[in-house]
C-alpha positions as CSV (number, residue, x, y, z in Angstrom):
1,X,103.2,-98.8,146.6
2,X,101.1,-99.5,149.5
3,X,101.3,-103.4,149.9
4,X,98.4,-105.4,148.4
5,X,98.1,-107.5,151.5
6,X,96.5,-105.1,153.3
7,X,94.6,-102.4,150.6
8,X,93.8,-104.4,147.9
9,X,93.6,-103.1,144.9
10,X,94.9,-99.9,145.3
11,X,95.1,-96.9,143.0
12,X,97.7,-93.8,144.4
13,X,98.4,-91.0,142.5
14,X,101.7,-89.9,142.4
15,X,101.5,-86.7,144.1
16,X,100.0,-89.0,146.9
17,X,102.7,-91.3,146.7
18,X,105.1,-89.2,146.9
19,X,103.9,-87.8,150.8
20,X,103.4,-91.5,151.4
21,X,106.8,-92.5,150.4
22,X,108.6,-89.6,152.9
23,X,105.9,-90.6,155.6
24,X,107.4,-94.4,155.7
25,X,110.9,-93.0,155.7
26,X,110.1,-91.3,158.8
27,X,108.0,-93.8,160.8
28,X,111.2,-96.2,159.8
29,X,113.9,-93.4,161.3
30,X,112.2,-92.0,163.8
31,X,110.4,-95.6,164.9
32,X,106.9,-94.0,165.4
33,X,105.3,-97.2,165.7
34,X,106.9,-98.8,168.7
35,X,107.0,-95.1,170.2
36,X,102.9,-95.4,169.9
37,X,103.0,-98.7,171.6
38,X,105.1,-97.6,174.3
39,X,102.7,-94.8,175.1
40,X,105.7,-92.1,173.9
41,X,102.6,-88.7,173.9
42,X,105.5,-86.7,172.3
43,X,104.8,-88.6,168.8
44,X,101.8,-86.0,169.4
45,X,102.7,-83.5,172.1
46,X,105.2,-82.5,174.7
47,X,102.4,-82.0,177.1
48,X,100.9,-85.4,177.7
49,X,97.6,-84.3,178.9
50,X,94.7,-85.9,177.8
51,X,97.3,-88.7,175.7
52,X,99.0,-90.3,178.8
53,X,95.5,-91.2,180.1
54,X,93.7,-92.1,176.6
55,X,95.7,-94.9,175.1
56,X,94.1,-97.9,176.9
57,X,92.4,-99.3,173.8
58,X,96.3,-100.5,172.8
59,X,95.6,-102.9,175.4
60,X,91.7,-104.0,174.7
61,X,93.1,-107.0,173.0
62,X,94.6,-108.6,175.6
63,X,92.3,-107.3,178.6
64,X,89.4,-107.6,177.7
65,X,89.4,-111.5,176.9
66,X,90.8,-111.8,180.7
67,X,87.7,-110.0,182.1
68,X,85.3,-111.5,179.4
69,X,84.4,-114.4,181.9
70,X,83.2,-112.8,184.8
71,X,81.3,-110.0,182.2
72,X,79.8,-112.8,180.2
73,X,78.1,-114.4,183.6
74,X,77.2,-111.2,185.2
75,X,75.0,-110.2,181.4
76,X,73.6,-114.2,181.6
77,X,71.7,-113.3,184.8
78,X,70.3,-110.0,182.8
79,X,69.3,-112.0,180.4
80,X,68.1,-114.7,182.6
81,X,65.0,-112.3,183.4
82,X,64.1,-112.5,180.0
83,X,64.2,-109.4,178.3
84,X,62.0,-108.7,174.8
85,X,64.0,-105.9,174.1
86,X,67.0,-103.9,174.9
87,X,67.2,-99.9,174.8
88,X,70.7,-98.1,174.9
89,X,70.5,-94.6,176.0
90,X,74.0,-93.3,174.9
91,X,75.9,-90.7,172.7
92,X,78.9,-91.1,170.7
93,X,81.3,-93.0,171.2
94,X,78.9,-95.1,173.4
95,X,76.3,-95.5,170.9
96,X,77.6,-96.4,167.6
97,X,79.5,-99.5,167.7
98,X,76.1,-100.8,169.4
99,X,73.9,-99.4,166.5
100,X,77.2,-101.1,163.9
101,X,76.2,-104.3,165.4
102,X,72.5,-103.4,165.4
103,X,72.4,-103.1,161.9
104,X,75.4,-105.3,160.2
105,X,74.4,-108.4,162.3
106,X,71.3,-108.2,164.8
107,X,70.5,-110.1,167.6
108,X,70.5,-113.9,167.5
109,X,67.6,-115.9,168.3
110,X,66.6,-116.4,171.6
111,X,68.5,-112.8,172.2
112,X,66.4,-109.8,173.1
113,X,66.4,-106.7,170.2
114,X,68.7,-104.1,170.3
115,X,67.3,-100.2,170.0
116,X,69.6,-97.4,170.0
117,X,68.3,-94.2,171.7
118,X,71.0,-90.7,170.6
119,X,68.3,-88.3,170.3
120,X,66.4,-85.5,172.2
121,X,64.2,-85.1,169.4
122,X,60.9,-86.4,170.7
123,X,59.0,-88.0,168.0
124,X,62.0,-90.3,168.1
125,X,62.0,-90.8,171.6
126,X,58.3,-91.5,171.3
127,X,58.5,-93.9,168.5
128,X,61.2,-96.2,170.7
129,X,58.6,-96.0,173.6
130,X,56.0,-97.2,171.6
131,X,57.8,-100.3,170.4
132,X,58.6,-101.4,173.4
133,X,56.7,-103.1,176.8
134,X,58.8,-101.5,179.3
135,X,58.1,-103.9,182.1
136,X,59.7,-106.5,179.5
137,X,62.6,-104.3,178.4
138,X,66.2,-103.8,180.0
139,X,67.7,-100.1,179.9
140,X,70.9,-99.7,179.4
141,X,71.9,-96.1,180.5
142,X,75.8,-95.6,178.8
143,X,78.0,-92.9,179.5
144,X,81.7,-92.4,179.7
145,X,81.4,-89.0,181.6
146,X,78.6,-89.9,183.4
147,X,76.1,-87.1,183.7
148,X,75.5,-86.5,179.2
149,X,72.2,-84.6,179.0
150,X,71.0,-86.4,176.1
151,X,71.6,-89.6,178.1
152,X,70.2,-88.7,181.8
153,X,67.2,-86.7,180.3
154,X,66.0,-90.4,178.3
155,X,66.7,-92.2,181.6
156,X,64.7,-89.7,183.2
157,X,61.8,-90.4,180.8
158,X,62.1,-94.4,180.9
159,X,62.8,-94.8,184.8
160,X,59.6,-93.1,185.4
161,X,57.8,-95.3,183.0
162,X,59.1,-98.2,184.1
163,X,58.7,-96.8,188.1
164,X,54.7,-97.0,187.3
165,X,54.9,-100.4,185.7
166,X,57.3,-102.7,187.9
167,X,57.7,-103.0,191.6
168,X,61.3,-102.9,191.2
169,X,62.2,-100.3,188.1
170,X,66.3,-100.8,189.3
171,X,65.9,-104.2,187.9
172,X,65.5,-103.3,184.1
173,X,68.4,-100.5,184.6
174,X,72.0,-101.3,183.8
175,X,75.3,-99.0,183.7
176,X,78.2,-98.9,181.9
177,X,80.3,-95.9,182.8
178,X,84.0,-95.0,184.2
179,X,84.4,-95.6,188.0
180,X,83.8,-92.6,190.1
181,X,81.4,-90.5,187.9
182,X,77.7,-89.6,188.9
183,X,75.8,-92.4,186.8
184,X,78.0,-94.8,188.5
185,X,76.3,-93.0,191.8
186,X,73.2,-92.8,190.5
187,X,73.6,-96.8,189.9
188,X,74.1,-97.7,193.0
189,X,71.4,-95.2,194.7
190,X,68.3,-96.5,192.4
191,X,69.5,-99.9,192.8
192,X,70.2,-100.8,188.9
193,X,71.0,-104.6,187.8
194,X,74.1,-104.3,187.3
195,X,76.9,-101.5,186.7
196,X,79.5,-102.0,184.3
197,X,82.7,-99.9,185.2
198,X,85.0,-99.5,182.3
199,X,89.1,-98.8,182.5
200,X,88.8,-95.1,182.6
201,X,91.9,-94.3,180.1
202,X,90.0,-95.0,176.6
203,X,88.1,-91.9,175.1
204,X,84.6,-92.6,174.2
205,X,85.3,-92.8,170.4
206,X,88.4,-95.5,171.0
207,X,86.2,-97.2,173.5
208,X,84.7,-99.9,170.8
209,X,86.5,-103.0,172.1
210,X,85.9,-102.3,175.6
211,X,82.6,-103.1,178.1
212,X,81.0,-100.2,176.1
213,X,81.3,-102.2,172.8
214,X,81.2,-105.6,174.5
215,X,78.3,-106.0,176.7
216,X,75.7,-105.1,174.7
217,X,77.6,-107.3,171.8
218,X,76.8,-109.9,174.7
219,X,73.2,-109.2,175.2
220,X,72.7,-109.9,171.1
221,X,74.4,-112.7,171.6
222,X,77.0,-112.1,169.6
223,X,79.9,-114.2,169.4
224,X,82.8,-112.3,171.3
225,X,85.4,-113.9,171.7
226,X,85.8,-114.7,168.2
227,X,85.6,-111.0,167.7
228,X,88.4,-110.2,170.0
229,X,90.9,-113.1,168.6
230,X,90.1,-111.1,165.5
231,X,91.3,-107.9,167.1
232,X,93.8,-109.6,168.7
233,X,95.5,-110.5,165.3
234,X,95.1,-107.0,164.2
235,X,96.5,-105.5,166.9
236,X,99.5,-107.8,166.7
237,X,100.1,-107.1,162.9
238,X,100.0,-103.4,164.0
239,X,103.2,-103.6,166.0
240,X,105.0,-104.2,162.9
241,X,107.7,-101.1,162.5
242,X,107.5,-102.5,158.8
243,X,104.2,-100.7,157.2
244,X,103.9,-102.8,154.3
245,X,103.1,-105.7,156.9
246,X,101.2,-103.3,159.6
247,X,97.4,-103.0,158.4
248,X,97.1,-100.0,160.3
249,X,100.1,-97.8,159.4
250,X,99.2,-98.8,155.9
251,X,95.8,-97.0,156.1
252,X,97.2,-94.3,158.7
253,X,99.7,-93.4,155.7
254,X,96.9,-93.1,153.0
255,X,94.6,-90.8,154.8
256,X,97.5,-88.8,155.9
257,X,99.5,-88.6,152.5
258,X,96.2,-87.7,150.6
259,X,95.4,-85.1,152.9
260,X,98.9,-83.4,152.5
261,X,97.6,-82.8,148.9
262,X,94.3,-81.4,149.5
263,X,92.6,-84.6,149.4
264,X,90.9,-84.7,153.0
265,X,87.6,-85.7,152.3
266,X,87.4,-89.5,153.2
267,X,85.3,-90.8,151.2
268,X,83.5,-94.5,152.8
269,X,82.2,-96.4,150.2
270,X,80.8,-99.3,152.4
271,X,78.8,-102.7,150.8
272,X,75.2,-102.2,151.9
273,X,76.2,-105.2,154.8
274,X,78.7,-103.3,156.4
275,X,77.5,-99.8,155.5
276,X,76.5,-98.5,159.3
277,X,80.4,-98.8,160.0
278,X,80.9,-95.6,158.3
279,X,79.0,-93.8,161.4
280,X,82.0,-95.4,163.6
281,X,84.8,-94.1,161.3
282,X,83.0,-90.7,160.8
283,X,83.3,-90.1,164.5
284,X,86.6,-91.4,164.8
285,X,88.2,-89.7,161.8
286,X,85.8,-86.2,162.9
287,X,86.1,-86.0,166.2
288,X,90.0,-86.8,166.3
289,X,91.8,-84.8,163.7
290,X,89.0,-82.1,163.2
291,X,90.9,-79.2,165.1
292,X,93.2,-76.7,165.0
293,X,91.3,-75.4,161.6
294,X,92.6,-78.8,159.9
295,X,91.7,-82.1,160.1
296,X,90.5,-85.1,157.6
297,X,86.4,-84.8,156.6
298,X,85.2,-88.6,156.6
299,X,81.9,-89.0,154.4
300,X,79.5,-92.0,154.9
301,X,76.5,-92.8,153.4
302,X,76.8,-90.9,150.0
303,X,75.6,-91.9,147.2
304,X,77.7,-92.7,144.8
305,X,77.7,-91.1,141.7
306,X,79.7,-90.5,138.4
307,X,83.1,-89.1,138.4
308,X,82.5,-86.0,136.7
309,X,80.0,-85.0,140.1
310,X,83.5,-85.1,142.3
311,X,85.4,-82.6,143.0
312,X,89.5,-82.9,143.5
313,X,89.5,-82.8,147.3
314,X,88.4,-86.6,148.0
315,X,90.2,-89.6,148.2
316,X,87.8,-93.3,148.8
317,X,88.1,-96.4,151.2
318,X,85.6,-99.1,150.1
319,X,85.0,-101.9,152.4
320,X,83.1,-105.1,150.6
321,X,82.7,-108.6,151.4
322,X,85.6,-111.0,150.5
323,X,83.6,-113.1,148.4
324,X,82.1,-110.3,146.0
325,X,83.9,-110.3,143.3
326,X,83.0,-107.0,141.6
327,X,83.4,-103.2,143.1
328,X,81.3,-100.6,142.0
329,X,82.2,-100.0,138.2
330,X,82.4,-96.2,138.4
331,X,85.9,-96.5,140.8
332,X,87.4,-97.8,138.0
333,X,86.9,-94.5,136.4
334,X,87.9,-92.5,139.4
335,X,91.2,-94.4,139.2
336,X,91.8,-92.8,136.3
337,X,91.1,-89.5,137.3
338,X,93.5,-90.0,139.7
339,X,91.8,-90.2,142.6
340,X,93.4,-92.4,145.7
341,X,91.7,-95.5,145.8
342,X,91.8,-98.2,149.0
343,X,89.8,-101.2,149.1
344,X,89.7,-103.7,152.2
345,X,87.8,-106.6,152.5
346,X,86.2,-108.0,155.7
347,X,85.6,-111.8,155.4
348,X,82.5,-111.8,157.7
349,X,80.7,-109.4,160.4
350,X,83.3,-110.7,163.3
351,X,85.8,-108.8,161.2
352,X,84.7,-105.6,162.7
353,X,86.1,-106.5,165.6
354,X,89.5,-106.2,163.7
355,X,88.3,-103.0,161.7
356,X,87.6,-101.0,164.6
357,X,91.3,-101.4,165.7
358,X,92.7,-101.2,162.6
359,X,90.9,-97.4,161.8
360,X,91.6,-96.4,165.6
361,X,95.4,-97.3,164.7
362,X,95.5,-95.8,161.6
363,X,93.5,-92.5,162.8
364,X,96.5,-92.1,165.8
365,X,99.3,-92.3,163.0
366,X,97.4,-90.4,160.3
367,X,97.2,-87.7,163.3
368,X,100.9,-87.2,163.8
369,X,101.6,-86.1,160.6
370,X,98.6,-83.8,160.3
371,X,100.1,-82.7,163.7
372,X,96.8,-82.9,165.5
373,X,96.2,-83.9,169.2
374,X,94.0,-87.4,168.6
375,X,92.6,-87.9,172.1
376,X,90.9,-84.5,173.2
377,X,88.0,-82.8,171.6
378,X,88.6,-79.0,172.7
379,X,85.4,-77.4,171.0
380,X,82.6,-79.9,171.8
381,X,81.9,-78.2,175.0
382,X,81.2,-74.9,172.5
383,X,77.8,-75.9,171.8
384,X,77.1,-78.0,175.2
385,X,77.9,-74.5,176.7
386,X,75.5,-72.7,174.5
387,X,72.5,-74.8,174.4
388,X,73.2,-74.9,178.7
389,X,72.7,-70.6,178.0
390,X,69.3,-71.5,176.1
391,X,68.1,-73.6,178.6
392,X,68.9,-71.2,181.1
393,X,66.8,-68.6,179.3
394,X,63.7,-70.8,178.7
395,X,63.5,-71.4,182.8
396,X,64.0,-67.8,183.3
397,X,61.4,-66.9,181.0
398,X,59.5,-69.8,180.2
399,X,60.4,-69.8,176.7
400,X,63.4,-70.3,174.2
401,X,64.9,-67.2,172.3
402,X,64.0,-66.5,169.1
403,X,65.1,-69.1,166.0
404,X,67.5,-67.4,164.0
405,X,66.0,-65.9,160.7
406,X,66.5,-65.6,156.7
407,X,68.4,-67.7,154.1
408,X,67.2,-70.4,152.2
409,X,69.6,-73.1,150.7
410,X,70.0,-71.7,147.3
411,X,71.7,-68.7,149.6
412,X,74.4,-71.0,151.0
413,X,75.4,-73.1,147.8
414,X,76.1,-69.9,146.6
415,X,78.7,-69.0,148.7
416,X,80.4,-72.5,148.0
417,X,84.0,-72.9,146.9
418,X,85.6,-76.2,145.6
419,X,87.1,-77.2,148.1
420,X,84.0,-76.8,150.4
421,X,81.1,-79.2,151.8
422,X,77.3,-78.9,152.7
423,X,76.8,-80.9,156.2
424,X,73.2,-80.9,156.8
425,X,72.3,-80.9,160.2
426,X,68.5,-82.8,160.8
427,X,67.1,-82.5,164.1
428,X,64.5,-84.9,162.6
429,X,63.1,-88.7,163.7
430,X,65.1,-90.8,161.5
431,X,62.6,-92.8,158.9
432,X,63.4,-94.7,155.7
433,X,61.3,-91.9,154.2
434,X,63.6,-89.8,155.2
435,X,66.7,-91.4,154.7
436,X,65.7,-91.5,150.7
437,X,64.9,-88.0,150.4
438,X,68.2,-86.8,152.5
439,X,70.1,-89.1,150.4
440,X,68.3,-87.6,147.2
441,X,69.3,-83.8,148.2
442,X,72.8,-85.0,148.3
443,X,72.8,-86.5,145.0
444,X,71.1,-83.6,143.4
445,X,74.0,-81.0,145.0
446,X,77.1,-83.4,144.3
447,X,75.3,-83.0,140.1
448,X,74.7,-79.4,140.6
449,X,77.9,-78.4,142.9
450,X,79.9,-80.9,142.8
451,X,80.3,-80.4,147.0
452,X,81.1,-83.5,149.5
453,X,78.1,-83.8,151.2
454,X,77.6,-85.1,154.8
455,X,74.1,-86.0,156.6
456,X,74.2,-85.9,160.3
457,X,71.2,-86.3,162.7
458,X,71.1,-84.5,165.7
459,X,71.9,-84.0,168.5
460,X,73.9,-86.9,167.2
461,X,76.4,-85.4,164.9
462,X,77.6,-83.0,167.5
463,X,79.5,-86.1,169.9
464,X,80.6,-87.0,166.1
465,X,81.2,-84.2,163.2
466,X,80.5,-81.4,165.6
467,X,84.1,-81.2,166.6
468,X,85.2,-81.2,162.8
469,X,82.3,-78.6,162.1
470,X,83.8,-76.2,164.4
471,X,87.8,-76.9,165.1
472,X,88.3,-78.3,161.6
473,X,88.8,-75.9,158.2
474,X,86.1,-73.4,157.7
475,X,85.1,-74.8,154.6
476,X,81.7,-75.8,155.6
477,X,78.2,-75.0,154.6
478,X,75.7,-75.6,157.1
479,X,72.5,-76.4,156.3
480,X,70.0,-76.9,160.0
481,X,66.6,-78.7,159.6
482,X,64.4,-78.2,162.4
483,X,60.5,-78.5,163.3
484,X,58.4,-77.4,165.6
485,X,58.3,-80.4,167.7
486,X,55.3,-81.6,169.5
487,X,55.3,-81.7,173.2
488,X,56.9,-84.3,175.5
489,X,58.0,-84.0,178.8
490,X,61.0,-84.8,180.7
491,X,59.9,-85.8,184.3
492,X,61.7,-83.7,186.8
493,X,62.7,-81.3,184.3
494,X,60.6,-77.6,183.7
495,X,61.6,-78.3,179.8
496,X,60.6,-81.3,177.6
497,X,62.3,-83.1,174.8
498,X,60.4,-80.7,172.5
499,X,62.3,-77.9,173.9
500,X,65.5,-79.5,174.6
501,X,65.9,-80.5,170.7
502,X,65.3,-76.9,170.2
503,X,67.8,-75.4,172.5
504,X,70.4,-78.2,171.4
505,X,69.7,-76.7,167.4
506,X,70.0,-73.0,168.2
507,X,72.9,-73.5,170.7
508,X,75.0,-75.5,167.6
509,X,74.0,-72.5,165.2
510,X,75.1,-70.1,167.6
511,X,78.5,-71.6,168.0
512,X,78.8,-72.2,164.5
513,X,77.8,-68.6,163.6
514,X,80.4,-67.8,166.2
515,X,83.3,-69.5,164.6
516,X,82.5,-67.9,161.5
517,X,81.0,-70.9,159.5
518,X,78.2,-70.6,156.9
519,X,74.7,-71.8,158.5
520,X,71.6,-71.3,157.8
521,X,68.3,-73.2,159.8
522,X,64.8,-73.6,157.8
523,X,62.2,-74.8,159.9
524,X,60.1,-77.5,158.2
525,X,56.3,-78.9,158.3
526,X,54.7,-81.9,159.3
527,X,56.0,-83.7,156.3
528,X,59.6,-83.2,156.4
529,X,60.7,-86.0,153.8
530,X,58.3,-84.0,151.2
531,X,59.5,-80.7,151.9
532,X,63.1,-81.5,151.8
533,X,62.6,-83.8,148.1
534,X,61.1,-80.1,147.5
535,X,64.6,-78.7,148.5
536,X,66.1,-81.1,145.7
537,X,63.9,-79.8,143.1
538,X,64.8,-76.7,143.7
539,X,68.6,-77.3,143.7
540,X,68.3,-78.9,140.4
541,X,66.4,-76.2,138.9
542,X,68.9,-73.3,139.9
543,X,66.3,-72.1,141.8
């Protein structure tokens, strides 16, 4: 069995067990972990593009503490100007270990407040402006590529707020990029702070324990260091060839062994104090092995419901506290119905520093026997591509192409199978409201349907679950929630957020509708939450 030491308790049925059993055997014979250490890309390809040059986050542990010194004084002078507030304008993989710490632990006191900015959709963008005095507020503009729509259109928007309210707007700018790209340019041109240049071989998603993780872990005042010895220990218990002492193997092995039955919907079922981790993982786990028309479906954020609403394709991680005693009762009964069950247990928040290597260890393994390419993410650019043709349209024209019509939701869920999910696609501004009547919808389909649902705001989801929505299985339903959005410009630009949320939606149905998938867009009201708690009503009545 998988050890106790590091999943604890564990249920595995045997048909699980069996595929994890042959998996050990060959990581033993063919010594796949020391092959991932020393950076062998055949463990995933012959061809070792886009591997060779993504597996700098083995190293994070031991670099990163080096450079920490020099990072930690050059983010005391930022902070030395007395910032109120924070903004991070980033997608992705540069976003959501920042919103993880956001939410799990905050900033400390005397530490400005972190906001997280991964939206076009402008009564978002306008909500963030509002709380916020920009001539007191530091902007911290993060991109791996460098030149991310999502990311240069906000800058756009707060550089020329800030350009009418300081004498100096570069002071309240900071980078964090790779070397060489255009916002490391752009930097240096408009005179920003400071620029943070990252090691340029970690992919965005992998890129947790690095400066894009890091600094603004700094500016909250987090305590680092003792988030990195945590890593460090991980990291060290992953070289283990032995997987009943390696942490990571041991959870690489699960995911991959339940997903050689049919049982690749990942399940996160995350104590309410950790629970924004599940974002992390549903990018890493998406965005990695969602390709090649397989890959694993992570699901975070669901409620949790009786066993009789699941259907047979999931298997569940839960992540709790080490001092709570009691798990949700109903896994108990999903033990019994024989589903895989893994439990881990973080002793405090400076764990995540070792969770986020762990799951980036254990989603490189997992990969190799799904016999998916971890590091690239070949069908992103699909919708980027499209929504750059709708743009291209409205300047021609001075208006967007027609919103795809027809269907309704009752249409899709007819068309679902077993082994299928509903991924609901909101190009909404994210409220608790909201969040309760999202999370209500899903409940009411897992009773009706018994589907996996996910929940992904966008544009968001598509530098997360896009790649899974579009290289992964086609056993999607895809349910697009859109608005008419009121205006709000983007300076330099002949389009404004309003319109860019809009191309961004129709570009993602048109390259879903393109791969074949199952979507269908309703265009809601002015009071979204109501109208989709409407949505659930009608789910539960057949209707």
């Amino acid at each position: 069995m998988i050890p106790s030491r590091q999943i604890e308790p564990t249920f595995i049925p045997d048909d699980v067990q069996k595929f994890f059993d042959e998996y050990v055997g060959e990581v033993r014979a063919e010594k796949i972990i020391r092959r991932i250490w020393n950076r062998d890309h055949t463990i995933w390809r012959p061809d070792p593009t886009e591997i060779e040059n993504r597996l700098g986050w083995l190293d994070l542990t031991e670099t990163m503490p080096l450079a920490l010194p020099e990072v930690r004084e050059r983010v005391a002078r930022l902070l030395a100007e007395g910032p109120l507030d924070v903004v991070l304008l980033g997608m992705g993989g540069s976003s959501l270990c920042p919103e993880v710490f956001r939410r799990t632990i905050g900033s400390k006191e005397g530490h400005p407040a972190l906001h997280v900015l991964d939206t076009t959709v402008p009564e978002w963008v306008r909500r963030v402006t509002e709380e916020i005095d920009p001539a007191k507020t530091l902007f911290l503009v993060a991109s791996k590529s460098g030149g991310t729509i999502e990311v240069m259109s906000a800058f756009k928007h707060f550089w020329d707020l800030a350009s009418g309210l300081v004498e100096d707007p570069g002071s309240r700018f900071v980078a964090i990029t790779d070397p060489g790209t255009g916002l490391a340019k752009m930097a240096e041109e408009h005179g920003f702070a400071e620029t943070f240049l990252n090691p340029p071989d970690i992919g965005g998603r992998y890129s947790a324990l690095s400066l894009f993780g890091l600094v603004p872990a700094l500016l909250l005042g987090l305590d680092v260091e003792e988030m990195l010895s945590r890593a460090a220990v991980m990291a060290e218990a992953c070289r283990s060839d032995i997987v009943d002492d390696n942490p990571g193997a041991s959870l690489g092995l699960f995911l991959a062994a339940s997903t050689a039955v049919g049982r690749d919907k990942l399940t996160l079922v995350i104590d309410p104090i950790y629970e924004s981790l599940g974002l992390w993982i549903e990018q890493l786990i998406a965005e990695s092995t969602g390709k090649e028309g397989k890959g694993i479906l992570p699901i975070a954020l669901e409620p949790l419901e009786y066993v009789a609403h699941y259907g047979y394709g999931r298997a569940f991680v839960v992540i709790a506290p080490s001092g709570k005693s009691s798990l949700p009762g109903r896994l108990d009964a999903m033990k019994a119905a024989d589903y895989p069950v893994a439990v881990y247990r973080l002793k405090d928040p400076l764990d995540l520093g070792a969770e986020f290597f762990r799951w980036e260890f254990a989603t490189a393994l997992a990969s190799h026997f799904l016999d998916i390419q971890p590091f690239d993410q070949p069908n992103v650019q699909e919708a980027k591509t499209l929504t750059g043709q709708v743009l291209a349209e409205f300047k021609g024209k001075g208006k967007l192409p027609e919103a795809p019509a027809g269907g309704s939701l009752q249409d899709l869920l007819s068309k679902a199978q077993s082994t299928d999910y509903l991924a609901i696609l909101a190009y909404l501004a994210e409220s608790p409201e909201l969040e309760q009547a999202l999370s209500d919808l899903r409940r009411t389909v897992m009773k009706r349907h018994r589907l996996a649902t996910t929940v992904g705001y966008g544009p968001r989801y598509l530098h997360s679950t896009g790649q899974y929505h579009k290289g992964g299985p086609n056993t999607g339903l895809f349910l697009q929630l859109v608005q008419d959005y009121s205006a709000y410009p983007i300076p330099g630009e002949p389009y404004g957020f309003e319109s860019l949320a809009a191309a961004q939606a129709l570009g993602d149905f048109q390259a879903l509708s393109a791969k074949g998938r199952r979507v269908v867009q309703l265009r809601l009201g002015s009071s979204p939450a109501e109208e989709i708690r409407a949505l659930a009503e009608q789910v539960a009545g057949g209707r």
